[in-house]
N, C-alpha and C positions, 0 to 999 in steps of 0.2 A: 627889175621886176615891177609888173602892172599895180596899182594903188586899186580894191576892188573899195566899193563904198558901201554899207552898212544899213538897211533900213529896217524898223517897225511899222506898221501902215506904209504912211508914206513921211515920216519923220527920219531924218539922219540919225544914226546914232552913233555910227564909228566907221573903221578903218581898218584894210588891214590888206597885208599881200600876198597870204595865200600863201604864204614860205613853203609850208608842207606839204604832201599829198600821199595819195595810195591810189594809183591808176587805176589797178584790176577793179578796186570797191569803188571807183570814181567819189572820190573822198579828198577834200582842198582844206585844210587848214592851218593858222598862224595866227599871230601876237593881236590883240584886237587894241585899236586905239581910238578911246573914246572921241565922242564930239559932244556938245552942249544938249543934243538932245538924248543922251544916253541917259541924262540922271532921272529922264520920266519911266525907264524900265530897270533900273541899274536893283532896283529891291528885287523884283522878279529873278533876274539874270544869277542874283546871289544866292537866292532860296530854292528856287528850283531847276534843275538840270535834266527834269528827266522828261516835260512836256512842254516846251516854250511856244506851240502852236497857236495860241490865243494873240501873239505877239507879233502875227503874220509878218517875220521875219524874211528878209529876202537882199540878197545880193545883187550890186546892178556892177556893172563892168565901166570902161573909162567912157565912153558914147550912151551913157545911162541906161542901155539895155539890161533888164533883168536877167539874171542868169537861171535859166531854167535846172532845177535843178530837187531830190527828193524833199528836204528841210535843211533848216540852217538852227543852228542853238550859238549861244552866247554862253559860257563857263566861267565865270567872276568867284573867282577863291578868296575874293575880300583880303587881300594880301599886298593891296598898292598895284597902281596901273599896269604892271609887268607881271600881272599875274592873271590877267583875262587872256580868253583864247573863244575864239570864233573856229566852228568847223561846219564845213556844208557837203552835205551827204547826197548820193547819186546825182553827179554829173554825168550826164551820158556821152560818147560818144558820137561824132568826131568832138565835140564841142570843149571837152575836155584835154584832149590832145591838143587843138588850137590856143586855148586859154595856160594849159600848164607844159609848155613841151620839156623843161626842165625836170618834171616832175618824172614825165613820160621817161626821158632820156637815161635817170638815175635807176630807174627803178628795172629799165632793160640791162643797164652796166653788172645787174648783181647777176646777170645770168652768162658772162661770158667769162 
């Protein structure tokens, strides 16, 4: 699976592969793993989950292209590293299909 990389402006701040998804709602997410510039938003990430748009949040792919895509949040339950989760909301098609075909693959397997 693709390693997607994690930004605030334009500071790193993590990591993650995207393990999960939900096709129909072009919806990607999985385990988020910090980077050193995580700890300049990691209070935010913790405190609030329900606006993190200030945080111009954005996913870039393995060629650093931005993934276009509706918002991105960070989820930090303050519960040690295995407890953050990154999810990124409307991915459009095709783009979504090329980026997750696993996701794509699974989610047609529940219909046969």
């Amino acid at each position: 699976m693709p390693m997607f990389s994690i930004y605030a402006h334009e500071v790193l701040v993590g990591y993650s592969s995207l393990e999960l998804g939900d096709p129909p709602m072009g919806v990607a997410s999985g385990m988020f793993r910090p980077a050193p510039g995580y700890s300049t938003i990691r209070a935010e990430c913790i405190s609030n989950h329900a606006d993190q748009t200030h945080l111009v949040l954005t996913v870039r792919i393995e060629d650093q292209t931005v993934l276009v895509c509706a918002g991105v949040g960070i989820m930090d339950y303050d519960d040690g590293p295995d407890s953050i989760e990154v999810n990124v909301l409307g991915i459009a098609y095709p783009a979504y299909e090329t980026l997750f075909p696993e996701h794509v693959a699974a989610y047609e397997r529940q219909w046969i």
